[in-house]
N, CA, C and O of each residue as an XYZ file, in Angstrom:
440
protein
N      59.207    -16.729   -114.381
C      58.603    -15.460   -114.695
C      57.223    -15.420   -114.043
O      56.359    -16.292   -114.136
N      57.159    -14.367   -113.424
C      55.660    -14.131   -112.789
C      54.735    -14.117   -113.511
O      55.181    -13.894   -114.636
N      53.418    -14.252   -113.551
C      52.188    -14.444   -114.690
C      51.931    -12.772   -115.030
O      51.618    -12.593   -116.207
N      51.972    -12.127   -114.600
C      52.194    -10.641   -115.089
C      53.170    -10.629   -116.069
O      52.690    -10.202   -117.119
N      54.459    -10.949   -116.175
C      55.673    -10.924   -116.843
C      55.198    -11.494   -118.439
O      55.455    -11.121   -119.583
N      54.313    -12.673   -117.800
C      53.820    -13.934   -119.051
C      53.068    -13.084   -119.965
O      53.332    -12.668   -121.093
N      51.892    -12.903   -119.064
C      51.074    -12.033   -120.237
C      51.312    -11.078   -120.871
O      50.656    -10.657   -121.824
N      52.674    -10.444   -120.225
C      53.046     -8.893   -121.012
C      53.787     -9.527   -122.345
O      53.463     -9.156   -123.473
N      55.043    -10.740   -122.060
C      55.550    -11.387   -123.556
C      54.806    -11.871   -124.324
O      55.048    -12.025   -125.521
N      53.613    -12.240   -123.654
C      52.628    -13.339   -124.738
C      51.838    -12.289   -125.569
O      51.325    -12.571   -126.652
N      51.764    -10.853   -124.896
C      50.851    -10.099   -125.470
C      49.622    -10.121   -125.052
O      48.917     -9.577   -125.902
N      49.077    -10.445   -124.250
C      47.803    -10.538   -123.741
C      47.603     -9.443   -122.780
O      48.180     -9.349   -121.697
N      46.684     -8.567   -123.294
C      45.924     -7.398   -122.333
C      45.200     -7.699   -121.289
O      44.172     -7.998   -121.896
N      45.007     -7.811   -120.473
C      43.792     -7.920   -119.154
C      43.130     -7.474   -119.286
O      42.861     -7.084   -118.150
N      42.071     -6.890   -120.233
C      41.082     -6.204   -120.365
C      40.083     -7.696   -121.401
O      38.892     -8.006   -121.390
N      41.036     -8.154   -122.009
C      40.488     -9.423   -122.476
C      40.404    -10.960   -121.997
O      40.158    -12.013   -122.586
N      40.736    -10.600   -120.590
C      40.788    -12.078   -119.645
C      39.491    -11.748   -118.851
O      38.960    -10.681   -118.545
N      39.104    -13.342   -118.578
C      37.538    -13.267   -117.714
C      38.096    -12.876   -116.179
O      39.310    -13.068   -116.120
N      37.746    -12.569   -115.408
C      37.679    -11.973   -113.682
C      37.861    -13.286   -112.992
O      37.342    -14.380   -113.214
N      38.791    -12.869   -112.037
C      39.618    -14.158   -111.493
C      39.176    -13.668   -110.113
O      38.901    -12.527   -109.743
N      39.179    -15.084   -109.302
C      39.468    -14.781   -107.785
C      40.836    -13.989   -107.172
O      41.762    -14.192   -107.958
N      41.165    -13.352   -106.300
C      42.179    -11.879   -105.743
C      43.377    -13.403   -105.740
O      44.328    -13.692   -106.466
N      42.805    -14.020   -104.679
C      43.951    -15.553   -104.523
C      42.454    -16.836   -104.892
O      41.338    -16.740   -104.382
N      42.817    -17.743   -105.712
C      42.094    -18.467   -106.060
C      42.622    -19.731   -105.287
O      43.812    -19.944   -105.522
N      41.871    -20.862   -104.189
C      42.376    -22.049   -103.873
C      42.862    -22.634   -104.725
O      42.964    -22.153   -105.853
N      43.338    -23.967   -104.370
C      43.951    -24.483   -105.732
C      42.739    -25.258   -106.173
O      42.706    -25.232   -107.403
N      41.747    -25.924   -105.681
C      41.018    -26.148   -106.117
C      40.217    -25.171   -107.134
O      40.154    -25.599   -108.286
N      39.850    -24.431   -106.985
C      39.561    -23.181   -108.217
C      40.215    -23.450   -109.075
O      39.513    -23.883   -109.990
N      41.724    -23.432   -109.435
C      42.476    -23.317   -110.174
C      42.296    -24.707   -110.901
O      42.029    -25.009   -112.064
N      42.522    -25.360   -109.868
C      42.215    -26.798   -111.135
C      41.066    -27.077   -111.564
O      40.969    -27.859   -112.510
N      39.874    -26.485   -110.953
C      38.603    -26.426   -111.808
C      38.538    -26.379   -112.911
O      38.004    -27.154   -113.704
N      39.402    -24.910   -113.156
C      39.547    -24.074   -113.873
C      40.283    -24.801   -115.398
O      39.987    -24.634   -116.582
N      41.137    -25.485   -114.859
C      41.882    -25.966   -116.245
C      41.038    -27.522   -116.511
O      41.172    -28.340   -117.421
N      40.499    -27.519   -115.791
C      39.653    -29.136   -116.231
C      38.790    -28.557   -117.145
O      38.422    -29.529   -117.804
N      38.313    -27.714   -117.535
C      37.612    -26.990   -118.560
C      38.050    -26.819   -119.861
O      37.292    -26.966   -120.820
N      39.768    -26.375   -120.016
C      40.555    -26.224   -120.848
C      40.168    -25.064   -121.731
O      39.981    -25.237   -122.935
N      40.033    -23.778   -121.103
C      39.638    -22.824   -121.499
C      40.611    -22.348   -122.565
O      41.815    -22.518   -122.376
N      40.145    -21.730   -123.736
C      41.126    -21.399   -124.655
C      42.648    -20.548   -124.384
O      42.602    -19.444   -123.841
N      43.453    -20.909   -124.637
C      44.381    -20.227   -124.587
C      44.709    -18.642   -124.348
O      44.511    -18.149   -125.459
N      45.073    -17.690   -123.542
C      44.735    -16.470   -123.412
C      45.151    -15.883   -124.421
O      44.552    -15.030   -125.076
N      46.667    -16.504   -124.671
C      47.458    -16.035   -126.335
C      47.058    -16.467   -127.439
O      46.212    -15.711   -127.917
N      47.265    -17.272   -128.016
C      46.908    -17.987   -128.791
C      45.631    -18.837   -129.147
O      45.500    -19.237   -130.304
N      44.807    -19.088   -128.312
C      43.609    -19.742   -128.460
C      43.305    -21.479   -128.450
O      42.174    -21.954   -128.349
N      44.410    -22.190   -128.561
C      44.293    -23.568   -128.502
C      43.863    -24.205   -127.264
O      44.253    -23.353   -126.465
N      43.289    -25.183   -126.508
C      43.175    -25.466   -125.457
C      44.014    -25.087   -124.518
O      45.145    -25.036   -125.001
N      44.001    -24.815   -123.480
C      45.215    -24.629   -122.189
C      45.341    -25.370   -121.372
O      44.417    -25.952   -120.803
N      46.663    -25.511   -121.124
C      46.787    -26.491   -119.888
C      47.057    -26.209   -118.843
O      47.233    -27.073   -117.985
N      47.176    -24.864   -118.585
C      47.391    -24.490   -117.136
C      46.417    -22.770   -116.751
O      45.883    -22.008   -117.558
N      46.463    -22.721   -116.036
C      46.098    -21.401   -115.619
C      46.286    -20.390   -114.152
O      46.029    -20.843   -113.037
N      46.496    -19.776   -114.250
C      46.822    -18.931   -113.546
C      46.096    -17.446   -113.249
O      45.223    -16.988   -113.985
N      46.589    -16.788   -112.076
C      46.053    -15.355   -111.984
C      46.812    -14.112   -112.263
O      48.034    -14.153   -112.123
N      46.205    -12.942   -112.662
C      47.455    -11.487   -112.867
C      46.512    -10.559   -112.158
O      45.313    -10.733   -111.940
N      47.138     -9.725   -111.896
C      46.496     -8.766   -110.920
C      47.119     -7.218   -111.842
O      48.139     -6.538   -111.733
N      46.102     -7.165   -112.590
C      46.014     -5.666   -113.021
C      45.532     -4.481   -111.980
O      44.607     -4.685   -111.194
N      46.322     -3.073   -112.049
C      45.678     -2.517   -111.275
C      44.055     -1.428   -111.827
O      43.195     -0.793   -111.217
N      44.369     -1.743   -113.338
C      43.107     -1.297   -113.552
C      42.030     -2.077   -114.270
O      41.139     -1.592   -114.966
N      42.302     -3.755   -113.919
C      40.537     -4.646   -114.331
C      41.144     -5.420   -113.270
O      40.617     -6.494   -113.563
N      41.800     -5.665   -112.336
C      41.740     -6.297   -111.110
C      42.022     -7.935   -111.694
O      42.338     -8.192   -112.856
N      41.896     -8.587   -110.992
C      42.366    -10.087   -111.025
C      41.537    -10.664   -112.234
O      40.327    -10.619   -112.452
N      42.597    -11.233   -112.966
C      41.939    -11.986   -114.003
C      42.667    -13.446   -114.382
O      43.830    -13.636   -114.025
N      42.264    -14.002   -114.786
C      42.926    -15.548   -115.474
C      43.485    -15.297   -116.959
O      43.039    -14.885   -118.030
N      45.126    -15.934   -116.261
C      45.283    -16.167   -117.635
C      45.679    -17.889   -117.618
O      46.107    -18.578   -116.693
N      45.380    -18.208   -118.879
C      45.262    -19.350   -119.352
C      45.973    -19.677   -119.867
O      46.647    -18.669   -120.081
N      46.871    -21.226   -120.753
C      48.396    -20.880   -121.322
C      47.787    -22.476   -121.637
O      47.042    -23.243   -121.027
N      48.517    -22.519   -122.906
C      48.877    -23.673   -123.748
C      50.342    -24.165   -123.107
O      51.197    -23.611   -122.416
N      50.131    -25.951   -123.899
C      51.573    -26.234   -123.316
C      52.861    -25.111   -124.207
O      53.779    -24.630   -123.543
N      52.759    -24.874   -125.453
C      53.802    -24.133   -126.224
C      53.909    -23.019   -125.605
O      55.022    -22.511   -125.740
N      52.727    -22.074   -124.586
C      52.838    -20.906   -124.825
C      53.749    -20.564   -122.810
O      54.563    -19.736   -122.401
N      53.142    -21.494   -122.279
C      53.818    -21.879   -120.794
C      54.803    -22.605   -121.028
O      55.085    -23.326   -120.072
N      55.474    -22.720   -121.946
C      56.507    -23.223   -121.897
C      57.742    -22.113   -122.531
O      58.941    -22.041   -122.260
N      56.797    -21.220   -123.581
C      57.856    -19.737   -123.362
C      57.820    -18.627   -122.851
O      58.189    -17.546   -123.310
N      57.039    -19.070   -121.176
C      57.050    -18.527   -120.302
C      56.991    -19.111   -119.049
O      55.955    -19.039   -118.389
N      58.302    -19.869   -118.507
C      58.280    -20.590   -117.679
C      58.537    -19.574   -115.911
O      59.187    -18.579   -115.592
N      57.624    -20.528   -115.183
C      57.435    -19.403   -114.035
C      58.453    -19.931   -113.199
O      58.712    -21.135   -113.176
N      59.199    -18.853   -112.325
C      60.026    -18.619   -111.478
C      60.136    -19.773   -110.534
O      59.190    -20.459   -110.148
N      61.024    -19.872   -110.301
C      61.389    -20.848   -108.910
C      61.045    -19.951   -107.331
O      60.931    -18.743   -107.124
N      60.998    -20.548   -106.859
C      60.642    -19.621   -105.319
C      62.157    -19.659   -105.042
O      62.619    -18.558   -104.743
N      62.961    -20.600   -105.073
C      64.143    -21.023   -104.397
C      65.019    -21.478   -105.238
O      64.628    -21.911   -106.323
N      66.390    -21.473   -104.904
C      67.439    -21.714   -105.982
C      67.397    -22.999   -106.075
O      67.427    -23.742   -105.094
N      67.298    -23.521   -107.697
C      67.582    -24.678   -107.711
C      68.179    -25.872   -107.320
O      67.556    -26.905   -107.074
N      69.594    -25.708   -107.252
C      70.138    -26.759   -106.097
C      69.112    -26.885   -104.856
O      69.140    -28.064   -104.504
N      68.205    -26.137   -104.040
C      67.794    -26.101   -103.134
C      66.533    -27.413   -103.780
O      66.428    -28.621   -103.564
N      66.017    -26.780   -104.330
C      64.512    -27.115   -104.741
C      65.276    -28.561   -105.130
O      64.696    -29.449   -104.504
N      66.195    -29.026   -105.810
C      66.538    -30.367   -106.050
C      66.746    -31.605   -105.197
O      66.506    -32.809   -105.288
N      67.342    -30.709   -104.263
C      67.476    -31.545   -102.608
C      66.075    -31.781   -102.212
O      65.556    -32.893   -102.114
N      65.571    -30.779   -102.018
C      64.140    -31.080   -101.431
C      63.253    -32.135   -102.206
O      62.622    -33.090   -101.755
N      63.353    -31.806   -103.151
C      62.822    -33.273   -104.130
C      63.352    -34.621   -103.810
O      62.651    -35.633   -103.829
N      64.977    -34.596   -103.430
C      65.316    -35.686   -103.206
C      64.990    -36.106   -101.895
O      65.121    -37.191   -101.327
N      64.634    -35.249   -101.616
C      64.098    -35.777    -99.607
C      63.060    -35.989    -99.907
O      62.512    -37.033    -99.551
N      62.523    -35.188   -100.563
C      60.823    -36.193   -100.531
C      60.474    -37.884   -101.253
O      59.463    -38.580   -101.155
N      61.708    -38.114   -101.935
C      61.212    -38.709   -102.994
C      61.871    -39.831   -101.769
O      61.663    -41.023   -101.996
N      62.405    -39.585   -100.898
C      63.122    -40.378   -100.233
C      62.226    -41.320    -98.911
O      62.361    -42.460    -98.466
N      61.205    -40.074    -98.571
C      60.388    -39.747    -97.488
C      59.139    -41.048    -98.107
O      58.391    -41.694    -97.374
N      59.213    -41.135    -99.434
C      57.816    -42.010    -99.813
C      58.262    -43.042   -100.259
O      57.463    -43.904   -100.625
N      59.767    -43.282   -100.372
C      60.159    -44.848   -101.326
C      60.590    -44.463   -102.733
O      61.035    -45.375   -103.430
N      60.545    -43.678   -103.062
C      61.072    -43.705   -104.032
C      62.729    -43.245   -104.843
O      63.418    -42.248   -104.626
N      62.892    -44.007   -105.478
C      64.142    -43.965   -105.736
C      64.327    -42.780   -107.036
O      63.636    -42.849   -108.053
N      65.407    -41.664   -106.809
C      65.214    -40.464   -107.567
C      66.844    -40.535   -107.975
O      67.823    -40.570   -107.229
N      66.760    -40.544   -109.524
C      68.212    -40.002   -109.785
C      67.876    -38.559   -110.830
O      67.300    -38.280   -111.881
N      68.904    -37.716   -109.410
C      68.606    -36.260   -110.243
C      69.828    -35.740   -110.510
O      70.762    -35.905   -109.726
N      69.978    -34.901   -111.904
C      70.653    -34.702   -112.734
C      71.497    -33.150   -112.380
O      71.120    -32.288   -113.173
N      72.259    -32.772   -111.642
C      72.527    -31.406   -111.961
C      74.174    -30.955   -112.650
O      74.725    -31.945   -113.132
N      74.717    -30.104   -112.722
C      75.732    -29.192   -113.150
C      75.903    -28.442   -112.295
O      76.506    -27.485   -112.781
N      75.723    -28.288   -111.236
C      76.331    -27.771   -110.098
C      77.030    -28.025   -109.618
O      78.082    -27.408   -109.785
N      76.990    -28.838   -108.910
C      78.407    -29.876   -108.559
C      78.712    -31.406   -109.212
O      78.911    -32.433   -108.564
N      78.692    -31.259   -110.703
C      79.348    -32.304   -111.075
C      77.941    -33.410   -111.491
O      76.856    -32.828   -111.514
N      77.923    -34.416   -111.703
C      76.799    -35.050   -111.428
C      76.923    -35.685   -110.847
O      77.992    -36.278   -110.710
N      75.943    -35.888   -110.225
C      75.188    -36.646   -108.452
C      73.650    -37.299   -108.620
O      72.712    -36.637   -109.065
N      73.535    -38.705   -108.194
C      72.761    -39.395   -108.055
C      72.326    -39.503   -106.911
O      72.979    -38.908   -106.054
N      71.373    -40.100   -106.556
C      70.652    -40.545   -104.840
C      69.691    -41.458   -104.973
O      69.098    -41.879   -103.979
């Protein structure tokens, strides 16, 4: 789910998030959660953060607890089987030995 999507289930308005960079490096971003800014929903520490792009308060941060990013988990770019392979090539590329789990075709190790 896109971070727009997040904040609309979590309930969080953009009028109550602090002003975000348009695209924030990732360094920004992890600044950002080394702080552990309160939760945008809920208020408990956060562990991740992210940006939404309102069109009327413009880019803002939202912030997410592990409970609350976790019932709003963000989108894959790519279909899973895909993204699984690619993991296994990388994990392959550095030494490491990966056994990954799917239901797609049956289960398969590497």
């Amino acid at each position: 789910m896109k971070s727009e999507e997040a904040a609309r289930k979590l309930g969080v308005e953009a009028a109550s998030l602090s002003p975000a960079p348009a695209a924030p490096r990732f360094a920004q971003t992890w600044a950002r959660m080394q702080q552990e800014p309160p939760c945008s929903a809920c208020g408990r520490p956060s562990r991740t953060s992210s940006v939404i792009h309102d069109p009327d308060h413009g880019s803002r941060w939202l912030d997410r607890c592990r409970e609350c990013f976790l019932a709003t988990p963000p989108t894959l770019q790519v279909p899973p089987g895909r993204f699984l392979e690619e993991l296994r090539d990388v994990a392959a590329e550095v030494g490491l030995r990966a056994v990954l789990y799917t239901d797609e075709d049956d289960w398969q190790t590497s």
